[in-house]
C-alpha positions in Angstrom: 8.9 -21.0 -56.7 10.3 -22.8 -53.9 13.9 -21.5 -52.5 16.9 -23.4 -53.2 18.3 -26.4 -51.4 21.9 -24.8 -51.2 20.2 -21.4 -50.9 18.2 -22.2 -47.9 21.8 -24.1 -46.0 23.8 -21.3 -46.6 21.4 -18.7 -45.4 21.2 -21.1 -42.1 18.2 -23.3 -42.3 18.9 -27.0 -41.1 17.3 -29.7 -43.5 16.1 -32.7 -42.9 18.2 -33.9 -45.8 21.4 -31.8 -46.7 22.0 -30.4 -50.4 24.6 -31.8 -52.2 27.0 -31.4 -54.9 31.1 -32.7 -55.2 33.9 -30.6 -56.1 35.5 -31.9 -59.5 31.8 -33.0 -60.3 32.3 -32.2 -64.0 35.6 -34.1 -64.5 37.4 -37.5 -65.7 35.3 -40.1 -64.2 32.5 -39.4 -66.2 32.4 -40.7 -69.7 30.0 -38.1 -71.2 33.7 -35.2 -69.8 35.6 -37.4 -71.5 34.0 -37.4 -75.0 33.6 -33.1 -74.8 37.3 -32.7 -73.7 38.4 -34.8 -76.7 35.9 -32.5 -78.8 37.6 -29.0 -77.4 41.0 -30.4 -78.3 42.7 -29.5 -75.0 41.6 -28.4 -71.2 42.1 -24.7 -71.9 40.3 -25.0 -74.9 37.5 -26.4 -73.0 37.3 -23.6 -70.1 37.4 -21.3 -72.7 34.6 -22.1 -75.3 31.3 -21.7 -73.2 29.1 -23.9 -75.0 31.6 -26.9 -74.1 32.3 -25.7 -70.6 28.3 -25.2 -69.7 28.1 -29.0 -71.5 30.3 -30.4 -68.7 28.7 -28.3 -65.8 25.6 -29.9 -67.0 26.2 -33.3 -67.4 26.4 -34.3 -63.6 23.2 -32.2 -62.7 21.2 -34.8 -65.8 23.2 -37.5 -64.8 23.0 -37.4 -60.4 20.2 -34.9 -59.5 22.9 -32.9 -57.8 21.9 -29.8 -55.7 23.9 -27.1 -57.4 26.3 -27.0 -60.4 29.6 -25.6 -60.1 30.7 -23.5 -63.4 33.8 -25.3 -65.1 36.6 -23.3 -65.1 40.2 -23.7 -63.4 41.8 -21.1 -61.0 44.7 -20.8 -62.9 42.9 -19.0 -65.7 43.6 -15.8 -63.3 47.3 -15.6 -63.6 46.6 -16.5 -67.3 44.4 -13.2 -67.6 47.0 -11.3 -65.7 49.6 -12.2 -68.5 51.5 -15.6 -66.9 52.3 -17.9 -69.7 50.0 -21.2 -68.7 50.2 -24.5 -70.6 49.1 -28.2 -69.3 51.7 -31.1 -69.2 49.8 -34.5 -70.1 50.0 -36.7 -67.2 51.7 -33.7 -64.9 49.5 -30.9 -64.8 49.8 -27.2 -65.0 52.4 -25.5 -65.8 52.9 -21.5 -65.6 56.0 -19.0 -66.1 57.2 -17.9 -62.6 57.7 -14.7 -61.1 60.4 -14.7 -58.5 60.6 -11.1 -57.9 58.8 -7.4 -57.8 60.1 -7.1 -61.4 57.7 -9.7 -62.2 54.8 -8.4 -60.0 55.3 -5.0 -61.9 55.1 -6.8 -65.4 51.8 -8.1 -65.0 48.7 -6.7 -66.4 46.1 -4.4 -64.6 43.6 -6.0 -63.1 40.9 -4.0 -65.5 42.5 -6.0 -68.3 41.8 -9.5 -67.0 38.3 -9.5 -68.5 39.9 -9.4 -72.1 40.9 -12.8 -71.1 37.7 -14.2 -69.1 34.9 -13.0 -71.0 34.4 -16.6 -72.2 33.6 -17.6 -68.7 31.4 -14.8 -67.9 29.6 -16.2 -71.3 29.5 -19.8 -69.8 28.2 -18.4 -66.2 25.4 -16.6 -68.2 24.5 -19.8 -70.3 24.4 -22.3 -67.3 21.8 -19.6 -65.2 19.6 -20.2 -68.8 19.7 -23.6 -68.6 20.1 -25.1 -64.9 17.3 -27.1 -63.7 15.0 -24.2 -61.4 16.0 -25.8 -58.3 19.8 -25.8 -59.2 21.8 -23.6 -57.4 24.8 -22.3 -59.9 28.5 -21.7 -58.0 30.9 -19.5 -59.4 34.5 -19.9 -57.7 38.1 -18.6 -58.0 41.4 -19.7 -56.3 42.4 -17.8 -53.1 45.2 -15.7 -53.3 47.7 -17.7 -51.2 47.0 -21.0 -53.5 47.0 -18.9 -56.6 50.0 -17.6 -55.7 51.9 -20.7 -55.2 51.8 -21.9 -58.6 52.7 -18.7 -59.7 55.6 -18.4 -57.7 56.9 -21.8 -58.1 55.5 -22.2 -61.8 53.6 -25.4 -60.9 51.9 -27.1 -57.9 54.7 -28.3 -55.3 54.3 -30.7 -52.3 55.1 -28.0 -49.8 54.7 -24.5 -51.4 58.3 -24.3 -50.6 58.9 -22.0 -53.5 56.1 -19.4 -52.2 57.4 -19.6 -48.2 60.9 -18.5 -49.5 59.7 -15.4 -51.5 57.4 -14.8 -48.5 60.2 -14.9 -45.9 63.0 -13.6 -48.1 61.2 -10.9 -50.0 57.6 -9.9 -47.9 57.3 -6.7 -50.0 57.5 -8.3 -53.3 55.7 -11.2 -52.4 52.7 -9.2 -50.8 52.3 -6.9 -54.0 51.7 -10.6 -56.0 49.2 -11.3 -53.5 47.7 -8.2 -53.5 47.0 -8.0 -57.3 45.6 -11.8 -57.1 43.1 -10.1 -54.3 41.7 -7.5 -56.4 41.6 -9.6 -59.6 39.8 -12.0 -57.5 37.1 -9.6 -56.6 36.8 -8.4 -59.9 36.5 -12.1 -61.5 34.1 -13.3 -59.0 32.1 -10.1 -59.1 31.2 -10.6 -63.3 31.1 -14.0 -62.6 27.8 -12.9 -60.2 26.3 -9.9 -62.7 26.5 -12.8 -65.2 24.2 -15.3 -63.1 26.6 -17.1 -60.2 23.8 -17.4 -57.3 27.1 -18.6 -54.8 30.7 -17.9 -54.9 33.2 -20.2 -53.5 37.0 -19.6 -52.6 39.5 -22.4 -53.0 42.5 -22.1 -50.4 44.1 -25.3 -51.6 47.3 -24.8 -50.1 45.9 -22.6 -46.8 47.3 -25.5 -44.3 51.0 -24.7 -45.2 50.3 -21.7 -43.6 50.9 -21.1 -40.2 50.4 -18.9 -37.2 50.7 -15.2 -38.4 50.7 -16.4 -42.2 47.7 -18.0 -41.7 46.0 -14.5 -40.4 48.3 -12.4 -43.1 47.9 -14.4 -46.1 44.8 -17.0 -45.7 42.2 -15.1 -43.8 42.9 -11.6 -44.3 42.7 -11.6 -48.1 39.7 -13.9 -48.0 38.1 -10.9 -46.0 38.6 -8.4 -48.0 37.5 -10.6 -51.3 34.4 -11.3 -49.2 33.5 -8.1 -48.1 34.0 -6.6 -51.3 31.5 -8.6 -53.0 28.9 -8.5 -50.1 29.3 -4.8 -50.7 28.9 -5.2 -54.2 26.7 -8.2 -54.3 24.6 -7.6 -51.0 23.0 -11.2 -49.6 25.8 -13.2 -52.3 26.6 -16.2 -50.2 30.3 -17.1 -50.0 31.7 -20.4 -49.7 35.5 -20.7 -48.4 37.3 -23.7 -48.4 40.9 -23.6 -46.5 41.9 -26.6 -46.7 44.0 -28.7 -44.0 43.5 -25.5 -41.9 43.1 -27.5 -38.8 42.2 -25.4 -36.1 42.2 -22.7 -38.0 38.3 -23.6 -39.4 37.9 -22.9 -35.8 36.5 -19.2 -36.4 37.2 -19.1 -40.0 33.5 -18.2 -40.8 33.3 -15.1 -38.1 36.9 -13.7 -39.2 36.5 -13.7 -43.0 32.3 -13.0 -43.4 32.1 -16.5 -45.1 28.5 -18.0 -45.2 29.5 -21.2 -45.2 33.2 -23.5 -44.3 33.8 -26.2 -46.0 35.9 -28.9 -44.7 38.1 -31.8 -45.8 38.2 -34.9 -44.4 41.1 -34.3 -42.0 38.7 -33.1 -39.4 36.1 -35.3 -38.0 32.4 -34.6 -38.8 31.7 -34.8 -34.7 34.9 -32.1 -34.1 33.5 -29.9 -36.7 30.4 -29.9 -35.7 31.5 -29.0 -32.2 33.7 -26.0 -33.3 32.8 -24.8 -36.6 29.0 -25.4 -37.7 28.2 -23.0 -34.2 29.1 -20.4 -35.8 26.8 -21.6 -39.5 26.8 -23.8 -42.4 29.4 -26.0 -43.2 30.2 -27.9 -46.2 32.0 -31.9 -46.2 33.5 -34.0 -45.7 32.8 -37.3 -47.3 36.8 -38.7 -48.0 37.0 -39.0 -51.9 38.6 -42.4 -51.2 35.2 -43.7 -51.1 34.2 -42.8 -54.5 36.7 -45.2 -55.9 36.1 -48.2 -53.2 32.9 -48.0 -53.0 30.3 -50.6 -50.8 29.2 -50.8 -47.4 31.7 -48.4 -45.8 30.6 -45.3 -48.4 27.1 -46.1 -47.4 27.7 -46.2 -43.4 30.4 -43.0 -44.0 27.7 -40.9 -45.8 25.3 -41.7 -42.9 27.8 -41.0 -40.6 28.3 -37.4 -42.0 24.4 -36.5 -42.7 24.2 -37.7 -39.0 26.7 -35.9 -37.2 25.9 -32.7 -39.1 22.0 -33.2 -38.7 21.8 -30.8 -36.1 22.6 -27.5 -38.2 23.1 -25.7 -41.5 24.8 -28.6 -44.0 25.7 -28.8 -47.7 27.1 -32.5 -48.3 30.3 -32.7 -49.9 33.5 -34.0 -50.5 36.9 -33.7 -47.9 38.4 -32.8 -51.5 37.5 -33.0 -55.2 36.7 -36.8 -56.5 38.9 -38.2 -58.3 39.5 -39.8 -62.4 39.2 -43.3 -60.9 36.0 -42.8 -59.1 33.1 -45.0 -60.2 30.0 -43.2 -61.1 27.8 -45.9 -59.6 29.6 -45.0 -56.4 28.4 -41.4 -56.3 24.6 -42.6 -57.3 25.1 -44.5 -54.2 26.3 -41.7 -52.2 23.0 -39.8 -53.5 20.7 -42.3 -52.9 21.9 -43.2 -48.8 22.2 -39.1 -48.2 18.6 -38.7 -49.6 17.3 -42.2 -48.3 13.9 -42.1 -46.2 15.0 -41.3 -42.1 12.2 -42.4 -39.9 
């Protein structure tokens, strides 16, 4: 059987035509999400029940032809499974009880417990690797320490991690013990997720561009290393995917300093800058702004050339600069399929 799309970028091969998939694939634009949310009740009750959560992985893959599937889940369920309190607010988003202190590093569960919590998606992994198209690549992801940490810090996602940054400047030991038990329950959460069928993992450093100078070396790319060496050592030839976002120049590198196979971009950066400073050193992954999703027409067809061309000369996964959005139009990602995959003479 022929190798993988996704398989064959990330190990370094440059296509003729990139693979592709979107962050927030299975999500709120599509119809078909909507209908299994309303059958699981709530979010969390989706993520958790893995015949619902390997529906929704699925339906974009029979929908789009997409490259690779990324399992549903949400990085949050991490804290959950190290015993933070997690609910969703309708219309606001997560919400999570807040540690503030060592006292509340301390309380928190082992990180041999946190299984207890995520068999379910271990169970969803393992049902998605049964029934994936053969040349669908399956991704299994977590939250990267830093990002994890701000929303467990601050209790919910802030405009400027400020909550985080003061524990981190006021309090470095306490604040370094959370972020070391979110690294090792990291590795340990992305390593079942692989024994159960994950062929890629994929870190998500949401908030990595608040960081800056030393905190960006401390606290984005050190414990991205270590999750990533870890699991190679584990795992040996399990492509990793990182994605600090709004690092700037600090993609510049980013693959060679954490042992990432591939760097995925937002749409900050330029496709002709990235390509200059970060796809030397291997595959990258972006950058198409989700904007277009919703808008739509002529300038999503000549910005999806515009990507697949400036990235031509190299390892490429098409993606998104960030994950599309509830207001996106489905037609508009068909047409972002078709003009990456159309015939280049």
């Amino acid at each position: 059987m022929a190798e993988k799309l996704l398989m064959r970028a990330l190990r370094g091969e440059t296509l003729d035509v990139p693979p592709a998939w979107m962050m927030r694939q299975a999500g709120r634009y599509l119809p078909e999400y909507k209908a299994t949310r309303a059958q699981a009740g709530d979010f969390l009750s989706l993520c958790y029940n893995p015949d619902l959560a390997a529906e929704v992985t699925l339906q974009p893959i029979r929908r789009f032809g997409f490259d690779a599937a990324i399992l549903f889940a949400d990085i949050l369920l991490v804290p959950q499974a190290l015993g933070a309190d997690l609910w969703f607010v309708t219309g606001e988003g997560p919400r999570l009880s807040t540690i503030t202190d060592r006292v509340g590093v301390d309380a928190l569960k082992p990180v041999d417990a946190i299984h207890d919590t995520l068999n379910p998606i271990y169970e969803t992994v393992k049902i998605l690797s049964r029934e994936l198209p053969d040349d669908v690549a399956l991704i299994g992801f977590a939250g990267a320490p830093w990002t994890v940490a701000t929303y467990m810090i601050a209790g919910r996602g802030t405009p400027d991690q400020g909550p985080a940054h003061a524990l981190k400047d006021g309090d470095r030991a306490s604040f370094e013990a959370l972020l070391d038990r979110i690294t090792e329950a990291t590795i340990e959460y992305l390593s079942a997720q692989i024994d159960a069928g994950a062929e890629v993992v994929k870190l998500f450093d949401s908030w990595a561009g608040s960081l800056k100078g030393d905190d960006f070396d401390a606290y984005a790319v050190a414990p991205a290393k270590r999750i990533i060496g870890a699991l190679k050592e584990r795992h040996p030839g399990i492509p990793v995917i990182a994605f600090p976002r709004e690092a700037g120049q600090g993609y510049v590198g980013f693959a060679g300093r954490t042992g990432a196979d591939c760097v995925a971009l937002d749409n900050s950066v330029t496709p002709e800058w990235a390509a200059e400073h970060v796809q030397k050193d291997g595959c990258v992954q972006g950058n198409l702004a989700p904007g277009h999703m919703v808008t739509g027409g002529q300038a999503l067809v000549d910005a999806v050339r515009h990507i697949r061309d400036a990235f031509s000369g190299g390892p490429h996964i098409f993606n998104l600069g960030h994950g599309i959005t509830p207001d996106a139009d489905p037609d508009n990602v068909a047409l972002m399929l078709e003009t990456l995959r159309e015939h280049r003479g």
